[in-house]
C-alpha positions as CSV (number, residue, x, y, z in Angstrom):
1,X,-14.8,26.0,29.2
2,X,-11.9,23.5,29.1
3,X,-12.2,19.9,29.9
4,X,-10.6,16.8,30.0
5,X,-10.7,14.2,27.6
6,X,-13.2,11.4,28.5
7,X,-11.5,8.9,26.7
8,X,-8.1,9.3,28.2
9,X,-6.6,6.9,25.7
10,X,-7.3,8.9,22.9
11,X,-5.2,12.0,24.1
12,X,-2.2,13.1,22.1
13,X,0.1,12.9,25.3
14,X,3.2,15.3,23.6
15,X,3.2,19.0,22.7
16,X,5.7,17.6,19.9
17,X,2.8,15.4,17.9
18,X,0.3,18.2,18.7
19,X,3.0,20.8,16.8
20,X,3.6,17.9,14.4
21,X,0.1,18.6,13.3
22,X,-0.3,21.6,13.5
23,X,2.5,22.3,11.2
24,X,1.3,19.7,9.0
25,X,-2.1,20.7,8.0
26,X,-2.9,23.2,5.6
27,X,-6.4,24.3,7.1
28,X,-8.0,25.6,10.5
29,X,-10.7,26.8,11.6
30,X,-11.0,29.9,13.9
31,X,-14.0,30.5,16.6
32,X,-14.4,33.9,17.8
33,X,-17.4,35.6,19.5
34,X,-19.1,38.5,17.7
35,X,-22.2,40.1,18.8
36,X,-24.7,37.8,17.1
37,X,-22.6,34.7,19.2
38,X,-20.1,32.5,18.1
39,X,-18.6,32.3,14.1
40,X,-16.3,29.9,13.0
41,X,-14.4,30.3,10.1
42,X,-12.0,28.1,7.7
43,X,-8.5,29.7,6.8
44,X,-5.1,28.8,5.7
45,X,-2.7,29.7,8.6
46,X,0.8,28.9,9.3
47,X,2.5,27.6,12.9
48,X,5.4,29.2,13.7
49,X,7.6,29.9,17.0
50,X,4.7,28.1,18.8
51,X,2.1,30.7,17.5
52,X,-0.3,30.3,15.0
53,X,-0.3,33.1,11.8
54,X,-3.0,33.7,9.6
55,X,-3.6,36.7,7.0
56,X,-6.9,38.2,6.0
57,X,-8.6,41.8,4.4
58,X,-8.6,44.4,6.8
59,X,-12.1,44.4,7.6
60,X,-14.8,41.8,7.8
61,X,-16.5,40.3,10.3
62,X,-13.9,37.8,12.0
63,X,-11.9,41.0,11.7
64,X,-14.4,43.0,13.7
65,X,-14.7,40.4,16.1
66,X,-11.4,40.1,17.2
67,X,-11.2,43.5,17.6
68,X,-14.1,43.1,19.9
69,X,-12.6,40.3,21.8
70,X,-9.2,39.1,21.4
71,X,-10.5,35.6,22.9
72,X,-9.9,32.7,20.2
73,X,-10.0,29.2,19.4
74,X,-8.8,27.6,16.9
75,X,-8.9,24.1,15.9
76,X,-6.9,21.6,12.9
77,X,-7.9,17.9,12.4
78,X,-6.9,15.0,10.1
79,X,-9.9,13.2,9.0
80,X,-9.3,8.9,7.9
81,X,-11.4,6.8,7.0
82,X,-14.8,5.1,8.9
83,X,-14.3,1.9,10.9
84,X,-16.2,-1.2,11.5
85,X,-14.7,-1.9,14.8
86,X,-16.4,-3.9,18.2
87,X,-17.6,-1.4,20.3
88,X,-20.1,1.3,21.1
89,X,-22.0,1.5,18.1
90,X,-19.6,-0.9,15.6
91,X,-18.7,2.0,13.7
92,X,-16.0,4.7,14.0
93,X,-14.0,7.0,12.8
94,X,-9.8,7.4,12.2
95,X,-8.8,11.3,12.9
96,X,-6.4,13.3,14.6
97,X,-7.0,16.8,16.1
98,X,-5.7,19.5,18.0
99,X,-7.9,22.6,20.0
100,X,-6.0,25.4,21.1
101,X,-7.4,28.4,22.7
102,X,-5.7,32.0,23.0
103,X,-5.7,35.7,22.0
104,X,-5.3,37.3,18.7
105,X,-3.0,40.2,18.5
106,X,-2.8,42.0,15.1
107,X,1.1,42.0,13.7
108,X,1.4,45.8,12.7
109,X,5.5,45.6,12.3
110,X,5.6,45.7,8.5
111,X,9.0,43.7,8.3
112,X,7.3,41.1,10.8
113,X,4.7,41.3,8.8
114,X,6.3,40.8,5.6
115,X,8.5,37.5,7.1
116,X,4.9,36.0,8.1
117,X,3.3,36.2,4.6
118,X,6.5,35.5,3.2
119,X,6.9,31.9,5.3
120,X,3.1,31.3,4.6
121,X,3.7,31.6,1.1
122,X,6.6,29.1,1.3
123,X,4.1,26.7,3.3
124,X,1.7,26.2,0.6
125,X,3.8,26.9,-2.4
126,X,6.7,24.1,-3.9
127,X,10.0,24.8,-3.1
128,X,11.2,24.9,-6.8
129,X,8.3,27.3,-7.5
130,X,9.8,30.7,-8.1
131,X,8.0,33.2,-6.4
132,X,8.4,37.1,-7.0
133,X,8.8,39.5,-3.8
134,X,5.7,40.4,-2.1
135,X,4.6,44.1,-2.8
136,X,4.8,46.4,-0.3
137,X,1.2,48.0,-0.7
138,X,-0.4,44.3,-0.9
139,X,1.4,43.9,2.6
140,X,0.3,47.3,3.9
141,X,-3.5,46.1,2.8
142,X,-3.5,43.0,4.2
143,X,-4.4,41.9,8.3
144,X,-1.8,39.2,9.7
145,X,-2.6,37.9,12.6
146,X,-1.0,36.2,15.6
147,X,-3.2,33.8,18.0
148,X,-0.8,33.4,21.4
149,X,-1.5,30.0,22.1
150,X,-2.3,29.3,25.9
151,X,-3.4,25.9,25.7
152,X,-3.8,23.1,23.5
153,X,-4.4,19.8,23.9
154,X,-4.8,16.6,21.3
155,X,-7.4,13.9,20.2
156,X,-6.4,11.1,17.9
157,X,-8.2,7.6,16.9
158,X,-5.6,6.0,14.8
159,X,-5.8,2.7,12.7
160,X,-5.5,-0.4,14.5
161,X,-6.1,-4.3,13.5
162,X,-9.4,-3.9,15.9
163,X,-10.4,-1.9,12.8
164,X,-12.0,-3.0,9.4
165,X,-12.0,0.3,6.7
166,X,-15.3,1.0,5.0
167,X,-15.4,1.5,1.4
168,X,-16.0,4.7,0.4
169,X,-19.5,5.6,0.9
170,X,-21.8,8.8,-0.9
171,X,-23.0,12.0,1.4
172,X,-26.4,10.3,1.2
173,X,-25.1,6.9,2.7
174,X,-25.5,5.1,-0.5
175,X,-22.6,3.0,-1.4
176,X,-20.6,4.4,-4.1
């Protein structure tokens, strides 16, 4: 079920800002279907080569599921601050997002396996942090896993003068 934007003027019109982001962020969130309907499920991943990577144990339930159906989405967002702005309902939010959909396909190759982790590592870790080789039995444990993007397409609502920031405000919508 793909669909086009309603608000045309919020699409991300280039694959380059939609990569942009989804290189950027450190966090996704994976859909898949599993017998009991859809799970969704928040993981630390990696874009690479226009595929997204992410690692996981060997079994588990988004694990089972993709062995079920290969079928995934998968979606990264950029959350800003609430707006006071002059239409719809006077308030609204800053964000950028991007929804691909795809297939998983498991990466069995251990030394394509091994230069996955190794590059996720380097994502989240600093540069001048010295890391120690990965082991070969925590590699031979450990699911990667490749989503082969099909589609994608972007959503953003960035800052503009039409907007005025709220303060921060408390879950319960108290001011804080």
């Amino acid at each position: 079920m793909r669909t086009e934007l309603r608000r045309e003027e919020r699409t991300m019109n280039t694959s380059r800002e939609m990569e942009l982001l989804l290189k950027r962020m450190p966090v996704g969130r994976l859909a898949v279907m599993t017998e009991d309907g859809p799970y969704i499920v928040a993981l630390n991943y990696l874009f690479l080569e226009g595929s997204i990577y992410f690692h996981s144990a060997q079994a588990g339930q988004k694990i089972e599921a993709l062995r079920a159906d290969s079928r995934v989405c998968f979606l990264v967002d950029e959350v800003g601050p609430q707006v006071l702005w002059e239409q719809g309902c006077g308030i609204s939010q800053i964000y950028k997002s991007v929804i691909c959909f795809g297939n998983a396909e498991f990466v069995e190759e251990p030394v394509e396996k091994r230069r996955i982790l190794e590059r996720m590592v380097r994502k989240f870790v600093p540069a001048k942090h010295p890391l120690s080789p990965l082991k070969d039995q925590n590699i031979k444990r450990t699911a990667v896993v490749k989503i082969v993007v099909e589609s994608m397409s972007g959503k953003k609502n960035v800052l503009s003068s039409s907007h005025t920031v709220l303060s921060h405000r408390c879950p319960n919508g108290e001011e804080g």
